[in-house]
C-alpha positions as CSV (number, residue, x, y, z in Angstrom):
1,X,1.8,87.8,85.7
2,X,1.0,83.5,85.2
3,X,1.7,81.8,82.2
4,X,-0.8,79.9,80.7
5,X,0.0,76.2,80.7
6,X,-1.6,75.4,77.3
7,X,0.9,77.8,75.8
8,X,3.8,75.7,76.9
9,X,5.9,74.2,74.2
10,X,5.9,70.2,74.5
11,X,9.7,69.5,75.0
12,X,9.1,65.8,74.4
13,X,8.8,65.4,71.0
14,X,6.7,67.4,68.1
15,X,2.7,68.2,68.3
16,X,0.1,65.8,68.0
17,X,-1.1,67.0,64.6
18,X,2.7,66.5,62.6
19,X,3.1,63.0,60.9
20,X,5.3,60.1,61.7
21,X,8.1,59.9,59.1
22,X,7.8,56.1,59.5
23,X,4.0,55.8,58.7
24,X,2.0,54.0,56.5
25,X,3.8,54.9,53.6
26,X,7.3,54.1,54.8
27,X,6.4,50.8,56.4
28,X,5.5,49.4,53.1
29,X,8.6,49.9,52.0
30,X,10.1,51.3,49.0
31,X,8.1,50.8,45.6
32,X,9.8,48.7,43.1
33,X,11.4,50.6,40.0
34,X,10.2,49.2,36.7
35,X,13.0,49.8,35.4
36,X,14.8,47.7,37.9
37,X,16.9,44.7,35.9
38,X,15.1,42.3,37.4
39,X,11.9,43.9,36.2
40,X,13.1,43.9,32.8
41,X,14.2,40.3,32.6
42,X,10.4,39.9,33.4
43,X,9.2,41.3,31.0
44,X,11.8,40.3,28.8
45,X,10.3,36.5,29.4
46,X,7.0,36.9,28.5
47,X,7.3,39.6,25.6
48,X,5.7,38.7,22.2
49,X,9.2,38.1,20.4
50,X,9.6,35.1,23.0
51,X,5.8,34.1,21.7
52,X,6.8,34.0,18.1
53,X,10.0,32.1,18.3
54,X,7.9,29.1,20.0
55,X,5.5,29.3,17.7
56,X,8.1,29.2,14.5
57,X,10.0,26.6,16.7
58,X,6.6,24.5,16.9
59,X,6.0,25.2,13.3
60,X,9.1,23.7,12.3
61,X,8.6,20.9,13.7
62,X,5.3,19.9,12.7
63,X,6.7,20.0,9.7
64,X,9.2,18.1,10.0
65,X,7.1,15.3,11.7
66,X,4.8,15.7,8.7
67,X,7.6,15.2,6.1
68,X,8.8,11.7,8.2
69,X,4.9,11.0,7.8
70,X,5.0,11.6,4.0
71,X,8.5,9.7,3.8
72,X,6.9,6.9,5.4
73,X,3.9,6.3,4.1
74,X,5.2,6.6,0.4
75,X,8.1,3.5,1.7
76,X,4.4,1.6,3.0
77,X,2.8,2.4,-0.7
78,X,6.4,1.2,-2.4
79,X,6.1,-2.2,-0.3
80,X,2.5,-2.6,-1.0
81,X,3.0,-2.1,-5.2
82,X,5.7,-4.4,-4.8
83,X,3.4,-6.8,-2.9
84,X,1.0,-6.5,-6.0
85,X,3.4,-6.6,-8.9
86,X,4.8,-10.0,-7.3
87,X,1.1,-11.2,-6.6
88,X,0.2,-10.6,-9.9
89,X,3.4,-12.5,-11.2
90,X,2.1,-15.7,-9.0
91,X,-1.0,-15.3,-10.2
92,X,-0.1,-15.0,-13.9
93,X,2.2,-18.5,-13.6
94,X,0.1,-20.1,-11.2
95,X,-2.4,-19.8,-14.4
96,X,-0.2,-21.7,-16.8
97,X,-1.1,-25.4,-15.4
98,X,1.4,-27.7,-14.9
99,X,2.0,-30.9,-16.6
100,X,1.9,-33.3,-13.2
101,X,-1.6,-32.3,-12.5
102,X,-2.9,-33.7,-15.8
103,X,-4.8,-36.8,-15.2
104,X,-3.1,-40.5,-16.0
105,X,-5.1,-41.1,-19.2
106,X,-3.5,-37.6,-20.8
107,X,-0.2,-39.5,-22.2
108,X,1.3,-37.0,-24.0
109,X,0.8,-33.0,-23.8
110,X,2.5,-30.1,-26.8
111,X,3.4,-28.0,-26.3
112,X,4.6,-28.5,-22.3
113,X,2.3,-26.8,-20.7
114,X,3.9,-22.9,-19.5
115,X,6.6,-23.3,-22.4
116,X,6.2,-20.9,-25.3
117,X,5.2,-22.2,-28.8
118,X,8.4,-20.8,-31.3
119,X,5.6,-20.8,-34.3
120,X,2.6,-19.0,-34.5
121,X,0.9,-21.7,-36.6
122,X,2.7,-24.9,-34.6
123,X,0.0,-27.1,-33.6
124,X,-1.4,-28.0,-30.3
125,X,-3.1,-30.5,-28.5
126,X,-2.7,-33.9,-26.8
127,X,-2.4,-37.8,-26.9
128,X,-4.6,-40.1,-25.0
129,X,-5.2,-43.5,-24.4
130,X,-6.1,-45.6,-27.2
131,X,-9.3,-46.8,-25.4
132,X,-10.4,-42.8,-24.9
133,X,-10.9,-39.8,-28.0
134,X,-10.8,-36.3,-27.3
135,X,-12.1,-33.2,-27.7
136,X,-10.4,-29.5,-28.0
137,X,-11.7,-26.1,-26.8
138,X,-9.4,-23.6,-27.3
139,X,-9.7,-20.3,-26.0
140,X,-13.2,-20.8,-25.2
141,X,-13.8,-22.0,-29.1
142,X,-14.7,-25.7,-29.7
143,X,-12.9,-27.1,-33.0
144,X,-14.3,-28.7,-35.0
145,X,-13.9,-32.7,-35.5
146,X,-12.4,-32.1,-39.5
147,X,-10.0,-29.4,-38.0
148,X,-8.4,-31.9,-36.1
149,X,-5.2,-33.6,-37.0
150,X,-3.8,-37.1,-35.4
151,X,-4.5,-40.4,-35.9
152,X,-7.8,-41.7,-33.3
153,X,-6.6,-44.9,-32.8
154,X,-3.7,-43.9,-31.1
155,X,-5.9,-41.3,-29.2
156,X,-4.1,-38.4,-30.7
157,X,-5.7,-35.1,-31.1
158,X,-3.9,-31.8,-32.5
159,X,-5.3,-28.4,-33.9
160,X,-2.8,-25.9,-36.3
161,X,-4.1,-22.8,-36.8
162,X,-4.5,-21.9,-40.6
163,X,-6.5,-19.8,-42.8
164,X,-10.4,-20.7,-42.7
165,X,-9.9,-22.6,-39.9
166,X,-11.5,-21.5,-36.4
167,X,-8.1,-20.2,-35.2
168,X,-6.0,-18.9,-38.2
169,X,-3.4,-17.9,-35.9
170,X,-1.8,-17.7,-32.2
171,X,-2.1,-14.3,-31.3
172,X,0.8,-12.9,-28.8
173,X,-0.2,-13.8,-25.1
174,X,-1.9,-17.0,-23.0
175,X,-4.2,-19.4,-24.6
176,X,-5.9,-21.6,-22.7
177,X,-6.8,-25.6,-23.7
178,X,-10.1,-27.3,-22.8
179,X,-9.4,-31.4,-23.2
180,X,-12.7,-33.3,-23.1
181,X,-11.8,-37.1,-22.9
182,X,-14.2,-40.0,-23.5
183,X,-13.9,-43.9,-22.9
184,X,-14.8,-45.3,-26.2
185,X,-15.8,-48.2,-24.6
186,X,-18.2,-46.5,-22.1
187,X,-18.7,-43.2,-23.3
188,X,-20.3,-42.0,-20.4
189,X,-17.2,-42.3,-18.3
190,X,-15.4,-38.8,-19.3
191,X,-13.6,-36.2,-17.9
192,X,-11.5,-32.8,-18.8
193,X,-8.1,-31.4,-18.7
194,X,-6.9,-27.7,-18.8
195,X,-4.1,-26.3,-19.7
196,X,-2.3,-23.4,-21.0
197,X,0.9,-21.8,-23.2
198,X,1.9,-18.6,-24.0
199,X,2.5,-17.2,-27.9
């Protein structure tokens, strides 16, 4: 009796319909564990915690470049109310006039213009030329030829404040003089002179 030749075993290697060990599958390689190390130091890097400590670490320092803001601009608004408390000083002397601007026919001023008067009822005014006579407003007020005191031949004019008069006192602060000057000879020729003294 023959044997059939399609029953014969195939002594070179296993049938057609088995799988390779090495297929596919095991040519990708071996699939990464996620609980590998290295997987966990991944994660580790971007896990929320990470997140938050930026953000507080951001946080702290905007606020700490918004307190050396604050810090800086109140030195600037220091410098600047400085700047305006000395302005203001200028500007409060630089309103007392001096006695070298006064013009040459104003001989003789009282008190010195700037200095304080020690009485509140010492008198004020000027001396001119004897060929000029005078006029004072004071404080915006014109006096009144009989309140005036001084001899007009020798070109003085002086005002003390008393009771009834225009001014009965000097009240604490800056008063300001008005000098109108004429030429008795020409009286057209005239001219002013201000100044001012502190009570």
């Amino acid at each position: 009796m023959t044997t059939s030749q399609n029953s014969r075993p195939d002594l070179h290697g296993s049938s057609s319909g088995e799988e390779d060990p090495a297929g596919p599958e095991n040519e990708a390689g071996p699939k990464e564990d996620p609980s590998s190390p290295e997987n966990e130091a991944v994660q580790r890097e971007t896990s929320p915690s990470d997140t938050n400590e930026d953000a507080v670490f951001l946080s702290s320092a905007d606020a700490t470049r918004q307190q050396k803001r604050r810090i800086l601009l109140g030195t600037v608004a220091s410098i600047l109310l400085c700047g305006g408390i000395v302005a203001a000083t200028i500007a409060l002397s630089s309103h007392v006039k001096k006695e070298d601007t006064r013009p040459t026919n104003i001989v003789m001023v009282h008190p010195t213009p700037g200095s304080p008067l020690v009485l509140s009822a010492e008198r004020v005014g000027v001396r001119v030329r004897q060929t000029w006579y005078c006029e004072l407003v004071i404080d915006g007020k014109k006096i009144p030829e009989e309140q005036l005191s001084g001899s007009k031949e020798l070109g003085e004019c002086f005002f003390r404040p008393d009771k009834g008069q225009t001014i009965e006192k000097w009240s604490p602060g800056i008063h300001t003089v008005e000098v109108k000057f004429f030429s008795l000879a020409y009286p057209d020729i005239n001219d002013t002179y201000t100044f001012s003294f502190r009570a």
